[in-house]
C-alpha positions as CSV (number, residue, x, y, z in Angstrom):
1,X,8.9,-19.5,-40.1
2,X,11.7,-17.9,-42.3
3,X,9.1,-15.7,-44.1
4,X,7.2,-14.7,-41.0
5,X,10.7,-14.0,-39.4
6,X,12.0,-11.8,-41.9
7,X,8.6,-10.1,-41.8
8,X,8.4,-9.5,-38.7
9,X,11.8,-8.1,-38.0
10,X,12.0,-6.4,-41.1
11,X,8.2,-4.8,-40.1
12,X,9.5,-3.8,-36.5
13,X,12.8,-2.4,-37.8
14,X,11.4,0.3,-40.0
15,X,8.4,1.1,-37.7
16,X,11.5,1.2,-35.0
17,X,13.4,3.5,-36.7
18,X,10.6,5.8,-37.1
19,X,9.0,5.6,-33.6
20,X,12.6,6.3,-32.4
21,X,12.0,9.9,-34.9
22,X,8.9,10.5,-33.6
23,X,9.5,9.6,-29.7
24,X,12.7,12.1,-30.4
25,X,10.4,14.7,-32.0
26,X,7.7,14.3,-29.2
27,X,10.1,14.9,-26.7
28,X,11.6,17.3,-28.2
29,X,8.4,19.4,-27.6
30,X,7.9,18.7,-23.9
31,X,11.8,19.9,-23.5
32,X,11.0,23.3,-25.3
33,X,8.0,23.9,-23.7
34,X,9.4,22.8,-20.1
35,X,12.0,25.1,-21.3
36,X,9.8,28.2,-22.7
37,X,6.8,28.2,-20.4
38,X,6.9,28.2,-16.2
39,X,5.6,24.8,-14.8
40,X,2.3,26.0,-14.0
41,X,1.8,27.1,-17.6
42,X,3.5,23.7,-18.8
43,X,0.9,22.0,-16.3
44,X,-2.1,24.0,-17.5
45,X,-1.3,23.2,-21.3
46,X,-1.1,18.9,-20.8
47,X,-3.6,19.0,-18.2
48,X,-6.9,20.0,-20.6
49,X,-4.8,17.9,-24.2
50,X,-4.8,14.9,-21.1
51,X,-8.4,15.3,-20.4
52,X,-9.8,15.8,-24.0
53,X,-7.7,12.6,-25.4
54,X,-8.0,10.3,-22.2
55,X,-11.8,10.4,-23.5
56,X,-10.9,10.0,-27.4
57,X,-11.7,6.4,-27.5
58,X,-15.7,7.0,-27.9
59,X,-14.4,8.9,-31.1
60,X,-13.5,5.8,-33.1
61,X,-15.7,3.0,-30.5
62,X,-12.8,0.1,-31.3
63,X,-14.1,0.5,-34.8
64,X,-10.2,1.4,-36.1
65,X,-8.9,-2.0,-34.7
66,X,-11.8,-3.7,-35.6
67,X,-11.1,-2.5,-39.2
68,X,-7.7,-3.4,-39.0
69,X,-8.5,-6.7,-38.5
70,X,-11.5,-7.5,-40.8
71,X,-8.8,-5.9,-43.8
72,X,-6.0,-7.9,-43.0
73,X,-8.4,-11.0,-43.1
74,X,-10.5,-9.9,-46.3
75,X,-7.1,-8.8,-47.7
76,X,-5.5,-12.2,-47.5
77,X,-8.9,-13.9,-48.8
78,X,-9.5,-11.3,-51.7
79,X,-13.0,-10.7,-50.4
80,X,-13.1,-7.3,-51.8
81,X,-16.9,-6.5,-51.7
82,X,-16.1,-6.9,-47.7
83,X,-13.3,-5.0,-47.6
84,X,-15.2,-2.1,-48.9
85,X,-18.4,-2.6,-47.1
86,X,-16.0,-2.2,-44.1
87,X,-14.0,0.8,-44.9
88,X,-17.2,2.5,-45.6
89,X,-19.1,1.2,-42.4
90,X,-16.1,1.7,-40.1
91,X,-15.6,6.0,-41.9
92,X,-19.2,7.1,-41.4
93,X,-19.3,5.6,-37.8
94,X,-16.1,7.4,-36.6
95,X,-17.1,10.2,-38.2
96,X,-20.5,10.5,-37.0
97,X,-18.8,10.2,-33.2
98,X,-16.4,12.7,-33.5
99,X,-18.9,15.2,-34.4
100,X,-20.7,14.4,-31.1
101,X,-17.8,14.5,-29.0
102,X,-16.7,18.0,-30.6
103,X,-20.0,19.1,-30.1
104,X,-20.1,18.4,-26.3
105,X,-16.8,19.7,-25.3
106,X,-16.7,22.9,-27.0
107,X,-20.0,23.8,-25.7
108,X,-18.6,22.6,-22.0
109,X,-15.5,24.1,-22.3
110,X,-16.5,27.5,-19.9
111,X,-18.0,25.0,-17.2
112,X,-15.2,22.7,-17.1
113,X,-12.7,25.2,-17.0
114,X,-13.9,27.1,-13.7
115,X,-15.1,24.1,-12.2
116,X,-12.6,21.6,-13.1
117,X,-9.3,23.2,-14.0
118,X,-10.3,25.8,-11.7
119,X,-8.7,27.9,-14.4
120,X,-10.5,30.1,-16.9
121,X,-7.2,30.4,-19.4
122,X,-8.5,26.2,-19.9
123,X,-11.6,27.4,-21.9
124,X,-9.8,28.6,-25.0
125,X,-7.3,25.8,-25.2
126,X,-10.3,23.0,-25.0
127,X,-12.3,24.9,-27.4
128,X,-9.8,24.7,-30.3
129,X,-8.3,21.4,-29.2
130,X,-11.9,20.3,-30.4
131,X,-10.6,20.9,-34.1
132,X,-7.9,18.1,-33.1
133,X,-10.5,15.7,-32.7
134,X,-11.8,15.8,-36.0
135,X,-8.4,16.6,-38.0
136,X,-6.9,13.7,-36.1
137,X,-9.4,11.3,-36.6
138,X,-9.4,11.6,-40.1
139,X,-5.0,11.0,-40.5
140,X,-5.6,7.7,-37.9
141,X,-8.5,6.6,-39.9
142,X,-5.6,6.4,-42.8
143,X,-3.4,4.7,-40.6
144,X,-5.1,2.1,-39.5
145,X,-5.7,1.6,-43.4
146,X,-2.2,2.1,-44.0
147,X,-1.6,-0.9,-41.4
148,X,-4.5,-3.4,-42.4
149,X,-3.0,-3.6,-45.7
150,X,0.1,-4.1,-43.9
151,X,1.7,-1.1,-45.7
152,X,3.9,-0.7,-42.7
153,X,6.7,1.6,-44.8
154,X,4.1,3.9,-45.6
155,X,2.5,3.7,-41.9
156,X,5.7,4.2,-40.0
157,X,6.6,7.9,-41.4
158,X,3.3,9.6,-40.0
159,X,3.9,9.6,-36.4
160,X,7.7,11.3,-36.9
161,X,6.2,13.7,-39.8
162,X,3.1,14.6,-37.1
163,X,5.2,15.0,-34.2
164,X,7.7,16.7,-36.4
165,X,5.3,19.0,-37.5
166,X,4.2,19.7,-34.2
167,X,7.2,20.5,-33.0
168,X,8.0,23.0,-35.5
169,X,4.4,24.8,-35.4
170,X,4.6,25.1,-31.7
171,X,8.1,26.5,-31.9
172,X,7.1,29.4,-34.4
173,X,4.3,30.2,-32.5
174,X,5.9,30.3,-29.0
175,X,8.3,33.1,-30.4
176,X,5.2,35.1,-30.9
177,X,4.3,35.2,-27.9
178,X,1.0,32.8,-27.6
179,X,3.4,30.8,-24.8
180,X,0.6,27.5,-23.6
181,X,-1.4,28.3,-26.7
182,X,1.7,27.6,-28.9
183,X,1.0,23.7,-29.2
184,X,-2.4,23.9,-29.3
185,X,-2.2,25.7,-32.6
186,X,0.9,22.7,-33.2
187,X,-1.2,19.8,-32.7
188,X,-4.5,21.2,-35.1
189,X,-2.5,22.2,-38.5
190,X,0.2,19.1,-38.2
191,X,-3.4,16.6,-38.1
192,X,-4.9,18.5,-40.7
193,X,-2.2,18.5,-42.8
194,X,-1.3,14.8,-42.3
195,X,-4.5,14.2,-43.5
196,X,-4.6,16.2,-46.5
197,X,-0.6,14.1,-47.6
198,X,-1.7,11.0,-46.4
199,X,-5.0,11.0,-48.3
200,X,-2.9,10.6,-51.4
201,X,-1.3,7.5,-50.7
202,X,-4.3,6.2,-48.9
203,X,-6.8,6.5,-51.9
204,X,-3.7,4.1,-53.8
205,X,-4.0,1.5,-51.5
206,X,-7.7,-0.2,-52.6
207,X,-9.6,0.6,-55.7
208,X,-12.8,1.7,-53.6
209,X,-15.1,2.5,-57.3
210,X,-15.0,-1.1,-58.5
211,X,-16.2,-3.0,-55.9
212,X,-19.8,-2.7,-54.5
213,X,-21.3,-2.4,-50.1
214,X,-22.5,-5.5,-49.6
215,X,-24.0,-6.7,-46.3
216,X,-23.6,-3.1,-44.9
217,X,-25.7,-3.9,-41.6
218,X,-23.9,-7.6,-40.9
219,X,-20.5,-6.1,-41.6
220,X,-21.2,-3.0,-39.2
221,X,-22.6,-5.5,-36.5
222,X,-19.6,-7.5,-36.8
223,X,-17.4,-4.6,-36.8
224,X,-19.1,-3.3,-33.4
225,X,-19.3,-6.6,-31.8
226,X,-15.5,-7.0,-32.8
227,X,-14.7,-3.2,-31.6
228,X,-17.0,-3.2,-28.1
229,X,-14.1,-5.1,-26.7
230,X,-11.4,-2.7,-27.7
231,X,-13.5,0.2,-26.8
232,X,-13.7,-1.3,-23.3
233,X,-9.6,-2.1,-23.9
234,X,-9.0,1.9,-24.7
235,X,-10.9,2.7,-21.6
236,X,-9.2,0.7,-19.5
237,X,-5.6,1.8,-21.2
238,X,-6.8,5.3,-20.9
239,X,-7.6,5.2,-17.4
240,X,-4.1,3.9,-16.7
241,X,-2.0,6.0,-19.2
242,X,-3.8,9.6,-18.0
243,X,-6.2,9.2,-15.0
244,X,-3.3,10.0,-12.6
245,X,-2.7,13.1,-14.8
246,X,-6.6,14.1,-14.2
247,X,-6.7,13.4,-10.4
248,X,-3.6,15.0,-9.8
249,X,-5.3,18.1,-11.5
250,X,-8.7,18.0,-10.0
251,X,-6.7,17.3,-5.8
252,X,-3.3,19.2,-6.4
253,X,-2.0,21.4,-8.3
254,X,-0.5,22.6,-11.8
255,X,2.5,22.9,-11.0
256,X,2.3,19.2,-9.4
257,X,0.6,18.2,-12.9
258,X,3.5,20.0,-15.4
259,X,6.4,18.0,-13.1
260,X,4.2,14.8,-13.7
261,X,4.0,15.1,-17.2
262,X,7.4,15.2,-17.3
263,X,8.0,12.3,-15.3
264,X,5.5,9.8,-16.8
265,X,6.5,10.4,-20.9
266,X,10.1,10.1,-19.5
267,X,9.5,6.5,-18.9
268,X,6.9,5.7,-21.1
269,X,9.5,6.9,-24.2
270,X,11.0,3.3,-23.8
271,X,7.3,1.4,-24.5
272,X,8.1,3.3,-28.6
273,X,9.8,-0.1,-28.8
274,X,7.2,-2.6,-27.9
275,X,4.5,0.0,-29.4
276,X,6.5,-0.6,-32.9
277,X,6.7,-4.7,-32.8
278,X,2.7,-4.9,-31.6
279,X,1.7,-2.9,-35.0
280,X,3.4,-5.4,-36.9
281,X,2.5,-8.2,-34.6
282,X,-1.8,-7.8,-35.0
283,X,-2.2,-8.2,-38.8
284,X,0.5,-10.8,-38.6
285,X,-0.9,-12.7,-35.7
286,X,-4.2,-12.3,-36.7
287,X,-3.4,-14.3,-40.4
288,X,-0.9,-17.2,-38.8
289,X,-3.8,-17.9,-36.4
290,X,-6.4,-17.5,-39.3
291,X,-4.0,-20.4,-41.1
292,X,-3.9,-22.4,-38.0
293,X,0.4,-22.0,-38.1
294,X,0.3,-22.0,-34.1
295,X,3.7,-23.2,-33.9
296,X,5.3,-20.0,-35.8
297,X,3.2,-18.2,-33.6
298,X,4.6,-19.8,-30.5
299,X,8.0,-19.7,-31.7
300,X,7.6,-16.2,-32.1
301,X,5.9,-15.3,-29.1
302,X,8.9,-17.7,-27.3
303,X,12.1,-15.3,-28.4
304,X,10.3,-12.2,-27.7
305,X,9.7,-13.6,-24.2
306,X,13.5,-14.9,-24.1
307,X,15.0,-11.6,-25.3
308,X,12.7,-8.3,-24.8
309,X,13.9,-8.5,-20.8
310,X,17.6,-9.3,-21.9
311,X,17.6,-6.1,-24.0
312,X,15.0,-3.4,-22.2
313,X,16.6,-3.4,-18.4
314,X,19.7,-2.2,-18.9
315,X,18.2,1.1,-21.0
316,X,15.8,1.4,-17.9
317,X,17.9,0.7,-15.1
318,X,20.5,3.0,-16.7
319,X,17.9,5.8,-16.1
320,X,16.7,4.9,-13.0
321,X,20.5,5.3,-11.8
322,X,20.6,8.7,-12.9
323,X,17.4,9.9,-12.9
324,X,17.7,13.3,-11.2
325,X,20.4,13.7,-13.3
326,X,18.7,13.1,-16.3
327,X,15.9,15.6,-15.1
328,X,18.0,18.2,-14.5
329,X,20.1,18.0,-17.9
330,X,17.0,17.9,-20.1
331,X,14.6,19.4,-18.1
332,X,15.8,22.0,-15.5
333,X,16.8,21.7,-11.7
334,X,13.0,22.4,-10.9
335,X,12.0,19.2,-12.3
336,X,14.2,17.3,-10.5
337,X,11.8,16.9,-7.5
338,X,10.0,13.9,-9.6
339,X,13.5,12.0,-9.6
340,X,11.7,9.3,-7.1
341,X,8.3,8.8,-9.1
342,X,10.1,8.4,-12.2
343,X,12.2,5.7,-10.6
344,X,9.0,3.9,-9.5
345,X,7.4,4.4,-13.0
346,X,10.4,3.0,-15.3
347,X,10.2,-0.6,-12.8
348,X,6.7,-0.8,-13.4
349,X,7.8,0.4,-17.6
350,X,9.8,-2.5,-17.5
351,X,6.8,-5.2,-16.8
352,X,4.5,-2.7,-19.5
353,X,6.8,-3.8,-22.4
354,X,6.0,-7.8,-22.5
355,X,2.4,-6.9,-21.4
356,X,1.9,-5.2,-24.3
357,X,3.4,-7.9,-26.7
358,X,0.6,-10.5,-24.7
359,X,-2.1,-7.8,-25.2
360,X,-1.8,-7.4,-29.2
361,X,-1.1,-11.2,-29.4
362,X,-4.2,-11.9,-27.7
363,X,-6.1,-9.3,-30.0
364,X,-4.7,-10.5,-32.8
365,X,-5.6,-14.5,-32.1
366,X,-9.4,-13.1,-31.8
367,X,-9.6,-13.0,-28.0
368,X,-9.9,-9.1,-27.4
369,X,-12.3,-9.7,-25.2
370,X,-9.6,-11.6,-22.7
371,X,-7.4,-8.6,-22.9
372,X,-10.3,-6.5,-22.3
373,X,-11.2,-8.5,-18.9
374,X,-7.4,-7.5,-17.7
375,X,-7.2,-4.2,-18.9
376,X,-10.2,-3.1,-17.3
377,X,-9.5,-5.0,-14.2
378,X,-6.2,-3.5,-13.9
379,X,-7.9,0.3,-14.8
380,X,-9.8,0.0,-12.1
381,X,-7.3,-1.4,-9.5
382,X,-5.7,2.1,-11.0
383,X,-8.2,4.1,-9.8
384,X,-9.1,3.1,-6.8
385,X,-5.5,3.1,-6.1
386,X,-4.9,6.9,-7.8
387,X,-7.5,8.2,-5.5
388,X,-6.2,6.4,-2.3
389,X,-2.4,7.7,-2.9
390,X,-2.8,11.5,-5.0
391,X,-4.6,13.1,-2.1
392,X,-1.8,12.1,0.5
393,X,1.7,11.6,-1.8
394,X,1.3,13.0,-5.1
395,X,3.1,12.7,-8.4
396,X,4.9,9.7,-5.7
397,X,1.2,7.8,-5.2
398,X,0.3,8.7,-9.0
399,X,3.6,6.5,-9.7
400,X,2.6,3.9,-7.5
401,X,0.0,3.5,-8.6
402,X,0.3,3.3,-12.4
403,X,3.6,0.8,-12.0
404,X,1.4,-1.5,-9.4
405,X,-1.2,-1.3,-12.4
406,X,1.3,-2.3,-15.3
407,X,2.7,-5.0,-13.6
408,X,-1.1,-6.4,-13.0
409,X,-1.7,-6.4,-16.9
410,X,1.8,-8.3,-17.0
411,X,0.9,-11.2,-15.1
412,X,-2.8,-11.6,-15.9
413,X,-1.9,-11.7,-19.5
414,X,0.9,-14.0,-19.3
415,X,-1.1,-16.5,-17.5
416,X,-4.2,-15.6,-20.1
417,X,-1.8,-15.8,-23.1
418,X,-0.1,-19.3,-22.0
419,X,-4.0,-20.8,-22.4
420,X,-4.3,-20.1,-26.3
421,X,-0.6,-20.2,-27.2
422,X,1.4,-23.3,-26.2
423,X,4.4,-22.3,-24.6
424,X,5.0,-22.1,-21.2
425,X,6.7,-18.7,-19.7
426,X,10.4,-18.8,-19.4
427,X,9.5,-17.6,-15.4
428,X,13.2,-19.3,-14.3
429,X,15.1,-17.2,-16.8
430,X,13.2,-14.1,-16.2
431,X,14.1,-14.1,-12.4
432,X,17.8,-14.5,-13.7
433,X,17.5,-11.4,-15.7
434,X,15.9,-9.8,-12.9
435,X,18.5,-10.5,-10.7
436,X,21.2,-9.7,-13.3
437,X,19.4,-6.2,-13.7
438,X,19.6,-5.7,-10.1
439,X,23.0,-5.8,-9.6
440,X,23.1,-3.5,-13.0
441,X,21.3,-1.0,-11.2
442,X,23.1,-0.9,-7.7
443,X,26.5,-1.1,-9.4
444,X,25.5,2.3,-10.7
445,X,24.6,3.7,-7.0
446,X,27.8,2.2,-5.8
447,X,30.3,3.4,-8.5
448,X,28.6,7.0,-7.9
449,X,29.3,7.0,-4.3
450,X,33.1,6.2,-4.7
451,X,33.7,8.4,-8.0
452,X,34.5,12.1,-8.1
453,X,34.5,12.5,-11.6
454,X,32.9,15.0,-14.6
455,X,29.6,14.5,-14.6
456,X,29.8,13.2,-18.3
457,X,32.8,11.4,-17.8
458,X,31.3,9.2,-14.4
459,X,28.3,9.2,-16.2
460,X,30.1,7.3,-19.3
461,X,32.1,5.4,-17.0
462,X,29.7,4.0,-14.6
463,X,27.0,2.8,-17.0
464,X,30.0,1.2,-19.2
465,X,31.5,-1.2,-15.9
466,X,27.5,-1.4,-15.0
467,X,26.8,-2.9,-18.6
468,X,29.9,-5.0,-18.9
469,X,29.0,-7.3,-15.3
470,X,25.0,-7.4,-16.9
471,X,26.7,-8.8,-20.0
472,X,28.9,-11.1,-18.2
473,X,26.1,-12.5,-15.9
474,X,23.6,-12.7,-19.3
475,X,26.0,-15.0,-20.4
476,X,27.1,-17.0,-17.1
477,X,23.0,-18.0,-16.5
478,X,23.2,-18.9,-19.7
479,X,20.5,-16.4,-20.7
480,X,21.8,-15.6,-24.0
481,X,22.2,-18.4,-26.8
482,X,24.6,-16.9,-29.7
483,X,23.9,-19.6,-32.1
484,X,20.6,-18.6,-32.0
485,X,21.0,-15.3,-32.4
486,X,22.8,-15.8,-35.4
487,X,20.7,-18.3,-36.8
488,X,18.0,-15.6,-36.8
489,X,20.0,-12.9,-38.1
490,X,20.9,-15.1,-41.3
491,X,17.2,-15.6,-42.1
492,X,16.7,-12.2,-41.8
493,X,20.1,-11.0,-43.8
494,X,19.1,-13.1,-46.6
């Protein structure tokens, strides 16, 4: 367990560090552009990148994770024939389907943008964005090598060098003057030239000239009988991460859509965290379950259940106590009408971060296909429910919606999970930390009725009482065990 431990902590801590870049970086972006452009421009922009990548998964067809997978496997086994008759199989594939898909939407760019976005300034955007596509592919292609080999150093650096690069494009070109056009030209030279760095370390990880294709149509059969699942997965996870963004634009409007898109990355900026562990989790999962070591697995999968509540509710609750606040500071006043629906999104954010642990443990143990059944049960619960609530409440019913939706996946994949993995789900102590989060949170609203303070000053001193009672309750119910806790940090510290 040591090894795996130190692994795995080790793993998550660099790809943490990095995410927390890259999340910065991303955000970053949305607060210059919120800043730069008017909300209807803001709107137009993330309403066409939100409709071109919520349909990026028949691009890659679940053939990236599959690949992932089948390396880390062949990898550990030294079956290198394999490993190259799957690189090879898995490239020309992805390759061949993001031609397609370029194909079709630049040539439906004009139609969709006067009978979709109702918007003719959409057509020139979608057009170029098509160059993402391909650029894009190619830098994820080397990640997902990148992670297969489990060279997580090298994998952790792209998404804060993209989103860095992004940011700096779109901020050069928005002082010309191409305002909602500004990332578009951000996001196509930052893939391209990710690909054209990365490609050097990438072509160091195998040697792809001394090993032969063998098996090519067996491995690419296995490879799409592995990747159907995920595909199915993706659309599922893209229908609850963007369809609210593509009903709100089709039934209301952009200005509706830009103060959404501010509200839903606001509290999906805390999933960076659980987003970091499950890239090190699949490979890692994927070989203790290959050597039958279920019980590191299950101790594993036992202190992320005990502690990834302890730790995530009081960075949630904190900005669900001041989330008009928040909106305001980083955002402008104007944005502070989707206070409510980001208070409903960051509860449903708080249920998201263990489901996705369950979902890339399940993956990794070889049942994608469970995690496909809930994902796509919960994507269309989504739906129906985005289409019952948009038309009547908005960015409010699009919130609703998406946090009824991640809590779904939560509980479906708990109960899934506990089948495989023996260990039952600490249900007891997560009601405790519920309830200790709770009175977190309406500490907050009652220390800001009764102080009259500086804004930074109550907002310092408020969160600071708030987080000292969590503690103290954490440790009353017994929720926290210390000699634990330093038991792991001395096989990690070693």
């Amino acid at each position: 367990m040591e090894n795996y431990t130190k692994k795995a902590v080790r793993g998550t801590s660099i790809i943490f560090i990095n995410s927390l870049f890259a999340t910065v970086f991303s955000y970053l972006l949305r607060l210059l552009l919120a800043r730069r452009l008017s909300v209807e421009q803001f709107g137009l922009f993330y309403s066409v990148f939100t409709f071109l990548t919520f349909f990026l998964f028949f691009r890659s067809f679940g053939l990236g994770s599959a690949m992932v997978k089948f390396i880390s496997e062949f990898n550990a086994k030294n079956q290198n024939d394999k490993l190259k008759t799957v690189i090879t199989s898995s490239f020309i594939f992805q390759l061949l389907f993001t031609v397609i898909f370029m194909i079709v939407f630049f040539f439906c760019a004009n139609w969709l943008s006067v009978n979709y976005f109702k918007n003719v300034a959409a057509a020139p955007i979608l057009k170029f964005l098509t160059f993402y596509i391909l650029f894009s592919m190619l830098f994820i292609f080397l990640s997902n090598l990148f992670i297969g080999f489990q060279k997580i150093r090298i994998y952790s650096f792209i998404s804060p060098v993209k989103n860095l690069l992004i940011l700096l494009i779109t901020f050069i070109f928005i002082n010309l003057g191409f305002e909602e056009f500004s990332p578009v030209i951000g996001y196509v030279f930052s893939a391209l030239f990710l690909f054209l760095v990365f490609l050097l370390f990438g072509i160091k990880l195998f040697n792809y000239s001394k090993y032969k294709i063998k098996y090519f149509s067996k491995t690419t059969k296995n490879l799409f009988f592995f990747g159907l699942p995920v595909l199915l997965t993706s659309i599922g996870g893209s229908v609850i991460g963007q369809i609210d963004t593509l009903i709100l634009t089709y039934f209301k409007t952009l200005y509706e859509v830009g103060i959404y898109n501010v509200v839903l990355p606001s509290a999906r900026i805390f999933l960076f965290l659980t987003a970091s562990l499950s890239i090190v989790l699949f490979p890692m999962t994927s070989e203790l379950w290959a050597k039958k070591e279920n019980e590191k697995l299950s101790e594993g999968l036992r202190l992320l259940y005990k502690y990834s509540f302890v730790i995530i509710i009081p960075l949630i609750f904190s900005i669900i106590g001041f989330s008009g606040l928040f909106l305001k500071i980083f955002f402008g006043k104007e944005y502070m009408v989707g206070s409510f629906a980001l208070q409903i999104l960051l509860v449903g954010v708080v249920f998201y971060v263990v489901a996705q642990i369950n979902t890339s443990i399940l993956a990794g143990i070889g049942m994608p296909k469970v995690a496909t059944k809930i994902i796509i049960f919960a994507a269309i619960f989504n739906l129906i429910l985005n289409i019952i609530l948009i038309p009547p409440f908005g960015i409010v019913g699009a919130a609703i919606a998406t946090t009824i939706s991640y809590i779904l996946v939560f509980f479906l994949s708990t109960w899934k999970l506990k089948n495989y993995v023996k260990l039952k789900p600490p249900v007891y102590n997560w009601i405790k930390t519920f309830i200790s989060g709770i009175t977190f949170v309406l500490t907050i609203f009652f220390l800001k009725k009764i102080f009259f303070l500086n804004v930074w000053v109550e907002l310092f001193l408020v969160i600071a009482i708030a987080m000292m009672l969590y503690v103290i309750l954490i440790f009353l119910l017994k929720l926290v065990d210390i000699n634990e806790i330093k038991k792991y940090l001395k096989l990690v510290l070693k």
